[in-house]
N, C-alpha and C positions, 0 to 999 in steps of 0.2 A: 413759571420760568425759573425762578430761584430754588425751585424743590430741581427739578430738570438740572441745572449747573452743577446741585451738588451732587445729585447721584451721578454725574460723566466724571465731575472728578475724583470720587467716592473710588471708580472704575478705574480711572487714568492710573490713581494714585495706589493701586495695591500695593503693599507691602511685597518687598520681594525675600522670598524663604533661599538661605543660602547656606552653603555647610559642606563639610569633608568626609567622606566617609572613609574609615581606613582598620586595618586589624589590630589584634590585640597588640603585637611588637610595632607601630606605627605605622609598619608601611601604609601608602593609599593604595585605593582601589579602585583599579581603569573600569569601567562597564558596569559597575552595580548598578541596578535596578530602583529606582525612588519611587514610590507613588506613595499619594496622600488621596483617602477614602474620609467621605461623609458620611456619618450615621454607621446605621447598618450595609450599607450600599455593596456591594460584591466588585464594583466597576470604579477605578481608580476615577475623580477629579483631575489630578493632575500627574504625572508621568516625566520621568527624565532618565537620564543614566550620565555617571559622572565621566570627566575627563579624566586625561592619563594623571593628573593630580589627584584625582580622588573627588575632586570639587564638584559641584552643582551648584544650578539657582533656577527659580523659578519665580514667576508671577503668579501671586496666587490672592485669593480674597481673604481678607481677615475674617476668622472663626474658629471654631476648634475640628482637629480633624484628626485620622489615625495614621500616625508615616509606617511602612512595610519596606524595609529595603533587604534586598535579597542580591547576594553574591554566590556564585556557585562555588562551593568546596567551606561556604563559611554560614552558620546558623543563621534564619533567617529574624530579621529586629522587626518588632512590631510595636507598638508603642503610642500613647496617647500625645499628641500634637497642637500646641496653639501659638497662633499668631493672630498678632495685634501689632505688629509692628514689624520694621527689617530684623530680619533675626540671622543670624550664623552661628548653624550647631556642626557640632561636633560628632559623628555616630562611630562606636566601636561596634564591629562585628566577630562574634567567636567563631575560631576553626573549627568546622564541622566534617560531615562526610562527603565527598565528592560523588558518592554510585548515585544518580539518580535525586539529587537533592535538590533542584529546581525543578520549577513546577510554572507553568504558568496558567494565573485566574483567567477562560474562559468557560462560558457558563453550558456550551455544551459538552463537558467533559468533567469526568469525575474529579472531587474534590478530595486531598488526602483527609484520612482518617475520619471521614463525615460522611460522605457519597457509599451507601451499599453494592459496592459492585466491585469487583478483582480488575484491579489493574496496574499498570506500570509507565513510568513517563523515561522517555529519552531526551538530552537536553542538547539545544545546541552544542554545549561545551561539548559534551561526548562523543556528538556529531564530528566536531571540529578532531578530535583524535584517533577517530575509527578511519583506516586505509579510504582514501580518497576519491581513489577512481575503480568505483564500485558503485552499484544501482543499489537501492533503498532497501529493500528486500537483503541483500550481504549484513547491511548494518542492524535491520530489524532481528536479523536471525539470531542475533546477541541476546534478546530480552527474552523473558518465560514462555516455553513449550513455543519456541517459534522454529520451524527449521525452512531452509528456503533450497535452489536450486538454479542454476545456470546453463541455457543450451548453448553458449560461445565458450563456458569453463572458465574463463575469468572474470564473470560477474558485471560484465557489458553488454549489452546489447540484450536479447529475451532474459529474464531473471523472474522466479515464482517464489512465493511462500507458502507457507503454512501455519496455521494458526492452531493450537491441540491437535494436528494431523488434517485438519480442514483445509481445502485448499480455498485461493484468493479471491474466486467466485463465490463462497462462502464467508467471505469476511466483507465486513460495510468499511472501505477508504475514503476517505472525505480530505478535502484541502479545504481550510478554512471555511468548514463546512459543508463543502460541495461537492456531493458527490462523484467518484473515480470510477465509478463499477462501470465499465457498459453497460447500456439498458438492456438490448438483446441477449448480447452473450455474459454479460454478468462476471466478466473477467477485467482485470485490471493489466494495465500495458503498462509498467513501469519506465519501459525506454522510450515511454513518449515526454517523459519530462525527468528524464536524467538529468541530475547538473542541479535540480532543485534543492541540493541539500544545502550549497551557498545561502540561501534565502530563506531558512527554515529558525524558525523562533524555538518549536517545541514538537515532541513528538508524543502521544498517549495511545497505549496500546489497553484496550479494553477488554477482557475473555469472557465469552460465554453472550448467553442469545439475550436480545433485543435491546444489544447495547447502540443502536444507531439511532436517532429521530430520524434521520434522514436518509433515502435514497435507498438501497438493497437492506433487506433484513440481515443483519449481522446475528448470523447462526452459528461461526466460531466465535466471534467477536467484532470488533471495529479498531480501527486506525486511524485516529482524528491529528492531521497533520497542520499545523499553522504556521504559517510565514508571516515575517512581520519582519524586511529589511531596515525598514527606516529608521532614522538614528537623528537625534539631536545636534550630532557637533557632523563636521565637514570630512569626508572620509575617502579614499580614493586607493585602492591598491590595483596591483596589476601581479598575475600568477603565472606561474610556466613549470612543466614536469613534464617529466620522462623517466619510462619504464619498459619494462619485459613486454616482448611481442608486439614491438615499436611502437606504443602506447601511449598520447602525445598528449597532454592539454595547454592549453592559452585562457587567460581570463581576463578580461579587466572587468570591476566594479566602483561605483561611486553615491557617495549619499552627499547629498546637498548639504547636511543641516538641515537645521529650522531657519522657516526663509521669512520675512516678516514677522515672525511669531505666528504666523498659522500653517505654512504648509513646508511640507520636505517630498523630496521625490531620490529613486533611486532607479538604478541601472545597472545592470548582469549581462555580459555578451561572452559567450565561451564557445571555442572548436576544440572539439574534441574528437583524436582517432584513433583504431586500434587496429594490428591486424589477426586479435583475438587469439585463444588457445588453440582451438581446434582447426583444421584445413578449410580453410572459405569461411571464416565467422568473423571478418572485417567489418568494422564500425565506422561509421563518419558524421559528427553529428554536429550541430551549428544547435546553439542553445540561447533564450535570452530571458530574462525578467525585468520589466520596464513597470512601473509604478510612480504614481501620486498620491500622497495623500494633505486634507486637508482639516484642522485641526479647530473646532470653534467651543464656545461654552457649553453648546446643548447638542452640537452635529457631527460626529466627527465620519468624513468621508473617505474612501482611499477604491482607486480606479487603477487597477493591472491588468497587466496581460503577464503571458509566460507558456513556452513553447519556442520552436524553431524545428527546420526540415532535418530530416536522417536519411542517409541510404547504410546500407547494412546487407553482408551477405547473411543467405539464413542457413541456418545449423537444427532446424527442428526434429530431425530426426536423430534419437540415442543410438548407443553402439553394442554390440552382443557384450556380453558381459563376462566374457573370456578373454576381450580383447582389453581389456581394462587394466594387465598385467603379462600380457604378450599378443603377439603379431600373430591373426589365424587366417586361413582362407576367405574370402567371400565369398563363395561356388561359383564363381565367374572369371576364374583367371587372375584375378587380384589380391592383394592382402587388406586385412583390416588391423590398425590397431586406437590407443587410446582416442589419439588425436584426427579420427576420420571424421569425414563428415559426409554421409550420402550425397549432399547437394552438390559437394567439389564439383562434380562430375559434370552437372548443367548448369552450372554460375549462379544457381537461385539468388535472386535479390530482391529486395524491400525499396522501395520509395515512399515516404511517408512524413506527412505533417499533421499537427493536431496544436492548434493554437486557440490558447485559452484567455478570455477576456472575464472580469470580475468586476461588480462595480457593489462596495461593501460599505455601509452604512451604520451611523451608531446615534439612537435620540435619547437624551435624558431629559425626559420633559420635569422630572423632579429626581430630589436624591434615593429615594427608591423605587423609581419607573424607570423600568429601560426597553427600548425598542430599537430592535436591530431586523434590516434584511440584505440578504443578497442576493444578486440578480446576475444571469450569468448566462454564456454565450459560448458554446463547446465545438469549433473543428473539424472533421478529421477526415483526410482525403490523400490516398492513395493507391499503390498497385502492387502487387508482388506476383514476381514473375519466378516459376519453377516447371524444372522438367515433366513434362506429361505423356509419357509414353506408357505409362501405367492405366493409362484411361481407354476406354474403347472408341470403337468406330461412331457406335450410338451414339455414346456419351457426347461425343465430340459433333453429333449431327453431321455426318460426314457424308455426301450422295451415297443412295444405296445403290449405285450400281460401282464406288467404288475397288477398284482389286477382284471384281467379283466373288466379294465374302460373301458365305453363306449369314445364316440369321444366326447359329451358335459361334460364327467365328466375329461376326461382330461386336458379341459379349466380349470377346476375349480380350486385356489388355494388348495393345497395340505391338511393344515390344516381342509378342506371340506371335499376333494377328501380321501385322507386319514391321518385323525388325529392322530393316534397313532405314525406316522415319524417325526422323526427330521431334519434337514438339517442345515448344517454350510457351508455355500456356500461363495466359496474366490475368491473374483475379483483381477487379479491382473493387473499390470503397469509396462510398463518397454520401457523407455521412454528416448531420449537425445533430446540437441540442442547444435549450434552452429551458430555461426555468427562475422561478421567483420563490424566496426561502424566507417568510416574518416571521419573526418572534419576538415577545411583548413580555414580559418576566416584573413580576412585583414582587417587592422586598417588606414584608413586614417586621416586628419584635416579634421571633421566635418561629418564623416561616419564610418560606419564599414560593411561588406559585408562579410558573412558565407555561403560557399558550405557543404554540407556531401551530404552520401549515407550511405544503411543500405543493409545487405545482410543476409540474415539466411535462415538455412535447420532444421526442426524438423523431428522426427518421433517416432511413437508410436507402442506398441504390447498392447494389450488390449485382458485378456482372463478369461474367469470364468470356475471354474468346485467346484463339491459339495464336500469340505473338511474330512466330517465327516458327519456320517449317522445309524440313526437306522431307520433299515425297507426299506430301500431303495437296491435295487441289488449290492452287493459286487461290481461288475466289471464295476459299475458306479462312487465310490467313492472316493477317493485319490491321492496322490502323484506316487504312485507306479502303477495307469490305466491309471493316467493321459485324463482322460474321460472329455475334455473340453464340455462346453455346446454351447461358443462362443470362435472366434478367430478372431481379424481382425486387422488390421493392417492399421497407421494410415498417412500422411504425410502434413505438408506446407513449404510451399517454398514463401519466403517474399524480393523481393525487392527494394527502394525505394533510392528515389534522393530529396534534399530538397534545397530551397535555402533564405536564408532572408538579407533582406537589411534596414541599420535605415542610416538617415541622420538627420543633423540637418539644414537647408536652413535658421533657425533664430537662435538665442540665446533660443528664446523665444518659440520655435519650433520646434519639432523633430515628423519623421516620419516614419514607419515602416511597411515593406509589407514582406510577408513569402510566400510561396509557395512549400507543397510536392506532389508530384508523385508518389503514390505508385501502386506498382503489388504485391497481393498475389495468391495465390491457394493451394485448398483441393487437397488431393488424398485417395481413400480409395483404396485398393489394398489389396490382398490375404484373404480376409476374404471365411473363412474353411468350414463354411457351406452351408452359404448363395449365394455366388457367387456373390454380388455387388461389383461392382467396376466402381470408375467415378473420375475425376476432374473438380472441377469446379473453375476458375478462374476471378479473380477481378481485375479492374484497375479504380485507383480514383484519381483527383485532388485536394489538398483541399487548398484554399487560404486563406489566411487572411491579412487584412489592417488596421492600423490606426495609431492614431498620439495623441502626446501628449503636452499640452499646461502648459507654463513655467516650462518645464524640470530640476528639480535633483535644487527645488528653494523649500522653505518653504509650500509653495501652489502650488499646480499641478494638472490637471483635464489630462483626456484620454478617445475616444472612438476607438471602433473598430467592426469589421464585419469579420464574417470567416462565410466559409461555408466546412461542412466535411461528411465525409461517412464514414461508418462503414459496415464491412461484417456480417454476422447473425455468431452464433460458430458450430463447427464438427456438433454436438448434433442436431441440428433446423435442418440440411439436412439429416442427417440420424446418430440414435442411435445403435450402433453395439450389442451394450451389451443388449438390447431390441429385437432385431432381433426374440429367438426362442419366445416370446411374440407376435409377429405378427407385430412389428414394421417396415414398409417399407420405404425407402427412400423417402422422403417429396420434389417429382418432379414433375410436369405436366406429364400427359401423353399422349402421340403419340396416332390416331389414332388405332392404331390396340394393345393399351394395354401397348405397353412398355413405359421405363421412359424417356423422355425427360431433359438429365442431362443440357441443358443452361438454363433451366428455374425452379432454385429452386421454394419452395414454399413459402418460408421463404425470403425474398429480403432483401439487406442492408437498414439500415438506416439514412437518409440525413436530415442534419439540416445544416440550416442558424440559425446563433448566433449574438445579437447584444447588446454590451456591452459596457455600460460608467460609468464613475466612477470620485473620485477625491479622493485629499488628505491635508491634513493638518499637517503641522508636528510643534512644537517647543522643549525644553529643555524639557519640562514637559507635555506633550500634542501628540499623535498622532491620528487623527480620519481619518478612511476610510470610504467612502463611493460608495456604485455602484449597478446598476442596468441592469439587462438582460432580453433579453426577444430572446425565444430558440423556433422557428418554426419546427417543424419536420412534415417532409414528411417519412409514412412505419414507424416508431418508434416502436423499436423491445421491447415490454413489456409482464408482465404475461399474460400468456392465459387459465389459470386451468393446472393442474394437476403436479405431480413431477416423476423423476426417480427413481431408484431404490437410490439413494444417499441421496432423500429429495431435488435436489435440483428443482425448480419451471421451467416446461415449458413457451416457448415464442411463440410470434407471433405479427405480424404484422398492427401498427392501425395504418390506412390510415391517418389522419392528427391528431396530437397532439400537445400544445403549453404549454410551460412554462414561467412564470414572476414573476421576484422575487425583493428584496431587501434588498440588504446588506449592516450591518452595522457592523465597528469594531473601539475600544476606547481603547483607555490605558493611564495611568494618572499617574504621580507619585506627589502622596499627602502630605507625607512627608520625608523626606531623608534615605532613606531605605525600603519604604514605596511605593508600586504600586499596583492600580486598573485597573484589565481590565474587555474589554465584550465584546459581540457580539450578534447578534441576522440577522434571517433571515425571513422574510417574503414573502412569495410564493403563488403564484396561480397555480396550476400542474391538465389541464383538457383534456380529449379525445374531439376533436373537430368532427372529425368523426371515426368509429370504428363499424363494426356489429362483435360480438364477438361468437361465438357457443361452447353453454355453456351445460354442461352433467347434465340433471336433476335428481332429486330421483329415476327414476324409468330408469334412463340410458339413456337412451331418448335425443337423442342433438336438439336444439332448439336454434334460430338465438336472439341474446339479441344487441337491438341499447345501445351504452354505451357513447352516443354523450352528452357531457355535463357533464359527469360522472367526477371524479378525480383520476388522474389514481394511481395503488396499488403501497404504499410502501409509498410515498410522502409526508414527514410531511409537513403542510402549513406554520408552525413554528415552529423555533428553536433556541437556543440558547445557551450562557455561561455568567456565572459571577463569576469572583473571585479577590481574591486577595495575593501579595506577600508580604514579610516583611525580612530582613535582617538585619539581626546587627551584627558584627564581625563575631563569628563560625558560627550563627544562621540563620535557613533557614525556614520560616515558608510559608505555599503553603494555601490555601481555593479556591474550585471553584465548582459550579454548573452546572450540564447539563442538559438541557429541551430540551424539546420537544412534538411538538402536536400531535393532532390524524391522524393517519396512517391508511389505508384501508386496508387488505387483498386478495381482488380482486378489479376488476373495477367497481362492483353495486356501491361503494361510501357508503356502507354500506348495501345495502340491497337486497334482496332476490330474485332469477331471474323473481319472480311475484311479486315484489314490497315490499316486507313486510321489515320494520328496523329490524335487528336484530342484537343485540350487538356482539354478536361473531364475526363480522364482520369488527371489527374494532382494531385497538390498540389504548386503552385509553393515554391523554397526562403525561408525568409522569419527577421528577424531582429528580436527583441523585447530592448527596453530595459526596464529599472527599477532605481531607487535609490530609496533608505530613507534617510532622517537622523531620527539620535535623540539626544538631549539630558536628562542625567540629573543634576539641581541635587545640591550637593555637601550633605554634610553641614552644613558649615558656613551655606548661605545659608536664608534665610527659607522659602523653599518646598522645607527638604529631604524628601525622602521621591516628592518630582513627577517623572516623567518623559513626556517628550511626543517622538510619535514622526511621522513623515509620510512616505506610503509614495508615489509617483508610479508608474507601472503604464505600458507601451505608454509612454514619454517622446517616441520619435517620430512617435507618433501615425500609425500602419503601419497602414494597412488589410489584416491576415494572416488567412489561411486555415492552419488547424493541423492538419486532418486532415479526412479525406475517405473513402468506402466507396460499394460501388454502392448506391442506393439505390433506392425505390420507385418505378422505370419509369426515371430517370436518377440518375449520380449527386446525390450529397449530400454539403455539406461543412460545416464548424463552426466558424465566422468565430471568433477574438478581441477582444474588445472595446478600443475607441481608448482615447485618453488618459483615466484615470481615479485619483482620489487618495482615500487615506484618510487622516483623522488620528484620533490616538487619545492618551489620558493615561491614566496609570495611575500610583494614590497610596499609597503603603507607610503605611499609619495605624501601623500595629508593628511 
């Protein structure tokens, strides 16, 4: 009983740690970062961030422990800590670099100067200064060898990247873990969770393959994004802006605090509208992020959601690339120029929700055990309604005795077949996932050793039929015949066991080996007309090793080697939605005609990656540098032609290699004052590939594309800009380049050799600065900040990327000079 008394009040009675943090010339420091670490442990004990004082405290147990307080633009303190009693210290932090100098400890992301692998972090702070109302992709495009792309032109609504010229079905995204990629199609919707960058902690961008444990093989690399609104003190603003191409946002947010001392919860609700750059690329999006979390000795739990509905006109199709710089014909009676949109014509629209639930978990059953999972619940259900006159009679299942088409006039799009018909044909989706993600991580002296495993079930409805119609048979049209043209039904089932181990065998030396195990499989089942149905199943091992030389020291080099696989998406084995088009399952076939479902036709693709690098860091100084060079065997790349989406078929070139070089700088000039940059230089060529390629007169023809550079792949890219700070003052400048990009695999030119410019994306260089202004405490409108982002400053008429398109290319202009402003008020 008396043993029991003293340990509750042992507990009651902690000593509370309290103290100022502030810079060298006294100021304090609002939002620095406190955590105190036991032992060797990777995983803070205790956590805070100070007030607009500078101040902190905490409840913590007496013992000795290690404090780490980290403020952006100022070196980070780390330092041995004991308490035995109430204490209040004092921490000086030195001016450092602002490019990229916060980092935040999770443990599935690389660690600087220790973790062998090339990568780069974006931090909130920078978040908070890059142009505002822009999808995540605009901002990523800033960091090494990324370049990205916009079908509305002002970076709302569809937005893509690129990762060394890989595109985002090639790169593993994960939020807090959890995988982004579609399972099927292996592409990532950034406009389904716009607005997420309010709630965004850190951002780590990863190069090169089998940087993911989790979810798609990251074969350019991974994007591991974490959010972490919740905040210690009571916090409530409310946002509003306007800009170019009536561009509109509203926000309000709020953090509870710590509520008892174990839980805090927060809440993001935003409308946001645009009526985009180009003709019909209007946005309307309702956004929210709603969270709990709860905080105890050995559990720390946190339960969100985040998502809200969008309608959006669609803009997927690019513009001739004449038009990009004047006004030419359409050969229909009309003009084209920058700002067109094919869709204008038939009002194409998007309906679309994708709400995401999370429920994330943290156990330390000692101070070097930790056990984390998460569990998660994905979404997504909508429709998109576009012009369908382009389809035929068949396609569309239309009576065969309609019009009295013959059997070749039925192939014919409609438009041919019969011009006087309209057709608004709606695809819809309706669509979930779910999945369970553990990992158990042991901390020893001079190692650490991480198990997980990954488990997920998706599944898909995928169905069209024709919306709305003149001229078309009543009892084929609407909501009320329910007259599908396709119906199928979609499924994967993913999963995998990982395991990685770092030791350090010297001071001077640390080593690291990874190893995943993954099983996936396809399933098509109940598709309505056609009757396919198959599984096909995957099983892959992907290693990777290396080590790093004078580890987490001023100067640090690292090499490594992975080798990884990738399955091809739904889409390369068989398109359901293509089906009444004559699209067949892309199998081998059996003697006697049928499909041979173990032998896609489409194969995964396997690359050995081999990467090194180094670094150099001081006060005022950080230079990266590294180099890869990425073997691929099968490399799944364009092959001609698109779906009905616009978006670009694949296939298969038997050996392709990439090598590149990366460089990344940041320098702080003078006290408030930082330059950064980067830039990448690449060699990206088909080593061997015979491609069959559809000529003018339809005609397929075998084209060697050996030596060629394959489509998409700037050979150079880059950024430069710079920061500036001074009390409220926040001033941003930086440029993005990049080279010529191909269209297809000619490399430019014509299946019988000819140059020809259409063929290519010219190299082109985009300007934007940001200035922000944040009233002091002391003045009348404390709590106000007002921000203005200018977009395109040179007002560049650019082409950002390009793909063959629908009888010619197609490319996807930038929009010119365009500004937003925005305020945002701290009420608590």
């Amino acid at each position: 009983m008396l043993l029991s008394v003293l340990v509750c009040s042992a507990f009651l009675l902690s000593p509370p740690l309290s103290g100022v943090v502030q810079s060298s010339t006294g100021e304090p420091l609002e939002g620095a970062t406190v955590q105190l670490f036991v032992d060797d442990s990777a995983i803070p004990r205790y956590s805070t961030v100070t007030d607009q004082s500078g101040s902190f405290e905490l409840e913590v147990a007496a013992g000795d422990y290690t404090v780490e307080i980290r403020f952006l633009g100022y070196t980070t303190l780390r330092q041995p800590l004991e308490v035995n009693a109430a204490v209040q210290r004092t921490f000086v932090l030195e001016e450092g670099l602002l490019y990229g100098g916060e980092v935040v400890a999770e443990a599935r992301r690389a660690r600087e100067q220790l973790t062998p692998l090339t990568h780069s972090n974006i931090t909130a702070r920078e978040l908070a200064v890059l142009p505002s109302m822009q999808d995540l992709p605009a901002a990523l495009a800033r960091s090494v060898s990324m370049t990205h792309y916009s079908e509305n032109g002002n970076d709302l609504g569809y937005t893509y990247l690129r990762l060394r010229g890989f595109g985002q079905r090639r790169v593993a995204v994960s939020i807090n873990g959890i995988p982004q990629n579609d399972p099927e199609e292996h592409n990532v919707f950034w406009i389904n969770f716009f607005d997420l960058q309010g709630s965004i902690q850190d951002i780590q961008v990863q190069r090169g393959a089998g940087a993911a444990a989790y979810g798609s093989t990251g074969i350019g690399g991974a994007i591991n994004i974490v959010t972490d609104p919740y905040r210690p003190v009571t916090d409530v603003r409310l946002e509003t802006g306007y800009g170019t191409y009536d561009t509109q946002r509203y926000t309000f947010q709020a953090n509870t605090g710590l509520l008892g001392g174990r839980y805090a919860a927060y809440a993001r609700v935003s409308r946001l509208t645009s009526e985009g750059y180009r003709d019909w690329s209007w946005s309307e999006f309702w956004r929210y992020f709603v969270g709990i979390r709860r905080y105890g000795q050995r559990h720390t739990f946190t339960l969100q959601s985040y998502g809200g509905p969008q309608k959006d006109g669609l803009a997927y199709v690019g513009i001739p690339k004449e038009a990009n710089t004047q006004t030419v014909e359409d050969g229909f009676g009309g003009t084209v120029n920058r700002r067109y949109n094919f869709s204008e014509a038939t009002r194409d629209v998007e309906r679309f929700h994708q709400p995401h639930v999370e429920l994330l978990h943290t156990f330390s059953p000692s101070p070097n055990r930790t056990f984390e999972q998460a569990i998660f619940w994905i979404k997504g259900i909508g429709e998109f309604d576009f012009g369908g006159t382009f389809r035929s009679a068949d396609y569309l299942r239309l009576p065969a005795e309609w019009r009295g088409l013959d059997q070749a006039q039925r192939q014919d799009p409609l438009f041919i077949s019969a011009p006087d018909a309209t057709v608004l044909f709606r695809a819809a989706l309706d669509q979930w996932q779910t999945g369970w993600m553990p990992r158990y991580q042991i901390v020893r002296p001079g190692s650490e050793t991480t198990f997980g495993g990954e488990l997920r079930l998706h599944r898909s409805l995928r169905w069209g039929r024709v919306e709305e119609s003149a001229g078309l048979p009543a009892e084929v049209v609407g909501a009320e015949n329910d007259y599908r043209v396709y119906s199928v039904r979609g499924e994967k089932t993913v999963g995998s066991l990982y395991a990685s181990h770092l030791m350090r065998p010297h001071r001077r030396l640390a080593i690291q080996a990874d190893m995943q195990l993954t099983w996936r499989q396809y399933r098509i089942v109940e598709e309505e007309f056609f009757g396919n149905s198959f599984r096909v199943p995957y099983l892959f091992v992907n290693p990777r090793v290396g080590m790093t030389l004078n580890p987490e020291q001023p100067l640090s080099a690292y090499v490594s080697i992975s080798y990884a696989n990738r399955e091809p998406r739904m889409k390369s084995l068989y398109d359901g939605e293509e089906a009444g088009a004559g699209f067949m399952p892309q199998f081998e076939r059996n003697s006697d005609g049928s499909f041979d479902y173990d032998s896609p036709v489409v194969k995964p693709e396997r690359l050995t990656d081999l990467e090194i690098g180094g670094q150099l860091e001081s006060q005022a100084l950080r230079l990266r540098m590294s180099a890869y060079w990425m073997e691929f065997r099968d490399e799944i790349v364009p092959s001609g032609g698109l779906d009905q989406f616009g978006v670009p078929r694949t296939g298969n070139a038997d050996r392709t290699r990439h090598i590149g070089v990366e460089i990344e700088a940041a320098a702080r000039i003078l006290p408030g004052l930082n330059a950064f940059a980067n830039a990448t230089f690449s060699r990206n060529r088909i080593v061997e590939f015979v491609e069959y390629v559809i000529q003018p007169d339809f005609s397929v023809a075998p084209i060697d594309r050996a030596g060629n550079p394959i489509a998409g792949f700037p050979a150079r890219s880059g950024n430069l800009g710079v920061t500036y700070e001074y009390a409220g003052l926040t001033f941003r400048a930086d440029a993005r380049l990049a080279g010529v990009q191909y269209v297809d695999n000619g490399g430019g030119r014509t299946a019988d050799g000819v140059e020809q410019d259409n063929l290519k994306v010219d190299p082109y260089t985009l300007v934007s600065t940001t200035v922000q202004w944040e009233f002091s405490d002391r003045s009348v409108l404390s709590g106000l900040m007002l921000s203005l982002d200018v977009n395109n400053v040179l007002d560049s008429k650019v082409l950002l990327y390009g793909n063959a398109g629908f009888g010619a290319p197609q490319f996807f202009p930038a929009a010119t000079r365009h500004v937003f402003l925005r305020a945002q008020y701290r009420l608590w």
